[in-house]
C-alpha positions as a printed Julia matrix, in Angstrom:
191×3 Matrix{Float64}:
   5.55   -8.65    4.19
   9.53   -7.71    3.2
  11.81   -5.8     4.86
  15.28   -4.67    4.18
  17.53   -2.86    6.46
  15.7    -2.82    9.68
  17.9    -2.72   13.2
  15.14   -5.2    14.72
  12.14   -7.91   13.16
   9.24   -6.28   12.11
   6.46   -7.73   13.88
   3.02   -8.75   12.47
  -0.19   -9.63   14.09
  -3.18  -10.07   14.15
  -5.47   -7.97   16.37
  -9.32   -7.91   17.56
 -11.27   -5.14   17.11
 -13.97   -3.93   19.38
 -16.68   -0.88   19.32
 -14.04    1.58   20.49
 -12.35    0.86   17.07
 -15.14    3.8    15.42
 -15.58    3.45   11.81
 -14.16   -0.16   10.77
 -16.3    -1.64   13.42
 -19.99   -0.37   12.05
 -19.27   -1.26    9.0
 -18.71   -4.89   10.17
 -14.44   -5.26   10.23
 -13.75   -7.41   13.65
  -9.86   -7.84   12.72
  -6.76   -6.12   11.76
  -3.77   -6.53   10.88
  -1.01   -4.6    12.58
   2.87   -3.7    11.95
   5.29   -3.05   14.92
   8.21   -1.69   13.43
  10.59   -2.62   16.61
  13.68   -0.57   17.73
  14.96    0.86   14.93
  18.62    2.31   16.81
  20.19    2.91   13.35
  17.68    5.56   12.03
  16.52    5.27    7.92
  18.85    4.16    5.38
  18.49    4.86    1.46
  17.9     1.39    1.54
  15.61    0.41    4.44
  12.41   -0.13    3.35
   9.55   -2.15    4.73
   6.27   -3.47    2.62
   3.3    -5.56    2.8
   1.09   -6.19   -0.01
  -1.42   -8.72   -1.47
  -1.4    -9.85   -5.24
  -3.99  -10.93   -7.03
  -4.08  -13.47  -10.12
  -3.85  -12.11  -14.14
  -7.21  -13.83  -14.62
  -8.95  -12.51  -11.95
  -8.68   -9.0   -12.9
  -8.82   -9.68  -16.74
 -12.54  -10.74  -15.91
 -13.15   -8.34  -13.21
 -15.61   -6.48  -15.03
 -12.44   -3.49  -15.11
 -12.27   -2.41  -18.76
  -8.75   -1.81  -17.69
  -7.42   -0.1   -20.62
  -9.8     2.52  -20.95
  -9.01    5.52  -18.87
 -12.76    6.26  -18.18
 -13.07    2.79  -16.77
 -12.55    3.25  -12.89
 -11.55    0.73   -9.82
 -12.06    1.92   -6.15
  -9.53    1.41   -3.41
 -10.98    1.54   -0.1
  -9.41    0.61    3.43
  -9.54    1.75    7.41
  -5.75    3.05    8.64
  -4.35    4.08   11.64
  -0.87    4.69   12.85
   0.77    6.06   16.45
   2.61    8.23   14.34
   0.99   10.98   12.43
   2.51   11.07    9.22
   1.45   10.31    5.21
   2.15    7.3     4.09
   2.31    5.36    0.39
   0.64    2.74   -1.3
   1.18    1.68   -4.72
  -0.91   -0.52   -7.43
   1.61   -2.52   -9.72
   0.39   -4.68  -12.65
   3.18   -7.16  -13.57
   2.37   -8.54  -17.32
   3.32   -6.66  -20.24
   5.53   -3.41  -19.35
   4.24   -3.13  -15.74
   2.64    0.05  -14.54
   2.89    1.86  -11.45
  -0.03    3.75   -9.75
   1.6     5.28   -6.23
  -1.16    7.38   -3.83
  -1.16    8.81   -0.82
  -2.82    8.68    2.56
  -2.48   10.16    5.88
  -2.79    8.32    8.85
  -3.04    9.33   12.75
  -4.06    7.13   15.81
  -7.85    7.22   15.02
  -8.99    4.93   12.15
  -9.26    6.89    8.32
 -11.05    5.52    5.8
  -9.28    5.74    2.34
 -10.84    5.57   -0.26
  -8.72    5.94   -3.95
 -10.25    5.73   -7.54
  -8.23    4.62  -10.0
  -8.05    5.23  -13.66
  -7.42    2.25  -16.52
  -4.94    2.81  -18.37
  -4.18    1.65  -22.01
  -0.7     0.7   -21.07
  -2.07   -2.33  -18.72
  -1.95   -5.72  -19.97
  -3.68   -8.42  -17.69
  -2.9   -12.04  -19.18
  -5.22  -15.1   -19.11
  -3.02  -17.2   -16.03
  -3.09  -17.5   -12.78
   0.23  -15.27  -12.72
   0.5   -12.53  -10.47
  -1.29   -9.41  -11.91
  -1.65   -6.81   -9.66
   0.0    -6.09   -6.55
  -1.61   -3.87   -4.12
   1.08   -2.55   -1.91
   1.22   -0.61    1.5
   4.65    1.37    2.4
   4.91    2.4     5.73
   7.93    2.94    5.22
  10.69    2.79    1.67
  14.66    4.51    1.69
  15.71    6.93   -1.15
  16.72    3.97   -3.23
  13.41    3.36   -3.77
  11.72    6.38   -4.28
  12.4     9.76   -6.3
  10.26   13.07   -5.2
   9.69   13.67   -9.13
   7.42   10.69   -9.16
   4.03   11.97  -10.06
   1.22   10.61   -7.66
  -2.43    9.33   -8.88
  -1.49    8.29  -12.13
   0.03    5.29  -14.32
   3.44    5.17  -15.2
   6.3     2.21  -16.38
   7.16    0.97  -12.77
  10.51    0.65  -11.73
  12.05    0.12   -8.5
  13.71    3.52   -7.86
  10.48    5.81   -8.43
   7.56    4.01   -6.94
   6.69    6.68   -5.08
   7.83   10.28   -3.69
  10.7    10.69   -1.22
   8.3     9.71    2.23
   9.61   11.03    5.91
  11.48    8.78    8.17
   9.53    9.65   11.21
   7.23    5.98   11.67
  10.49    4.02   10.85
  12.43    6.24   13.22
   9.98    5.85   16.22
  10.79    2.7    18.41
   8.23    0.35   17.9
   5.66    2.29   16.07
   2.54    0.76   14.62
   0.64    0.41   11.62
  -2.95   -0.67   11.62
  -4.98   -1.49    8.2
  -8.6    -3.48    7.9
 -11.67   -3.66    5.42
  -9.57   -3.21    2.38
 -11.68   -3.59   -0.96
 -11.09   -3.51   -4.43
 -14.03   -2.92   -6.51
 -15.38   -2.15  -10.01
């Protein structure tokens, strides 16, 4: 997780899940992982942003089975969401060898769980190198400032990342809202 700009920590746990949690539970998810976003007094600077994300090695996606450069090659994003503010939210795939790409989406999440499920496109401008480098991140924003984001950015498709565009202008209203939560299990990548 990384944060800039925020007025308090941003916590991050851990939770249990239980059979009240419908959806993520039947198909077998027992934990979560949950954001508290703490008492933001100073409301959402260009620059505030916060972001969690996993990356996963150059080599393990070069031999995914992913023919990654071919645009009729698909991968399938899939995760369970929830958040006690109502509001859409952004997530972004970025490759890091070669010129990196950018792939932003976007999902909407209330206070019951949402699956998402997202199925992305290869592209020919990918590059995956034979390392254990970082090559792909897969990145949640609950949250990212006007420095970061630009509302021409087109959504659900590749493009040269960089770090003003990465996604659309988002609303300020979860990082506004005193210790609002964000909730995210079962995430999957698959060919």
């Amino acid at each position: 997780i990384t944060w800039a700009g925020a007025d308090a920590i941003v916590e991050t746990h851990q939770e249990s899940l239980s059979s009240g949690d419908t959806g993520p539970w039947a198909e077998g998810f027992r934990k979560a992982y949950k954001l508290i976003n703490g008492n933001q007094t100073g409301g959402a600077g260009a620059g505030d942003q916060v972001i969690f994300e996993t990356r996963l090695e150059a080599q393990d996606m070069a031999t995914s089975g992913w023919n990654y450069t071919n645009t009729t090659s698909d991968i399938t994003l899939s995760f369970w969401v929830k958040s006690s503010v109502s509001q859409t939210f952004y997530g972004v795939l970025e490759t890091q060898d070669g010129t990196g790409q950018n792939y932003p989406y976007s999902f909407t999440a209330s206070s019951t769980w949402t699956k998402v499920e997202k199925t992305i496109p290869g592209n020919a401008n990918i590059q995956f190198d034979m390392d254990a480098n970082n090559g792909i991140q897969i990145e949640f924003h609950p949250f990212m400032g006007t420095n970061f984001t630009d509302d021409s950015t087109a959504l659900n498709t590749w493009a040269t990342a960089a770090s003003g565009t990465r996604h659309p202008d988002m609303t300020s209203t979860w990082w506004t809202t005193n210790d609002a939560t964000f909730h995210i299990t079962g995430l999957q990548l698959e060919v």
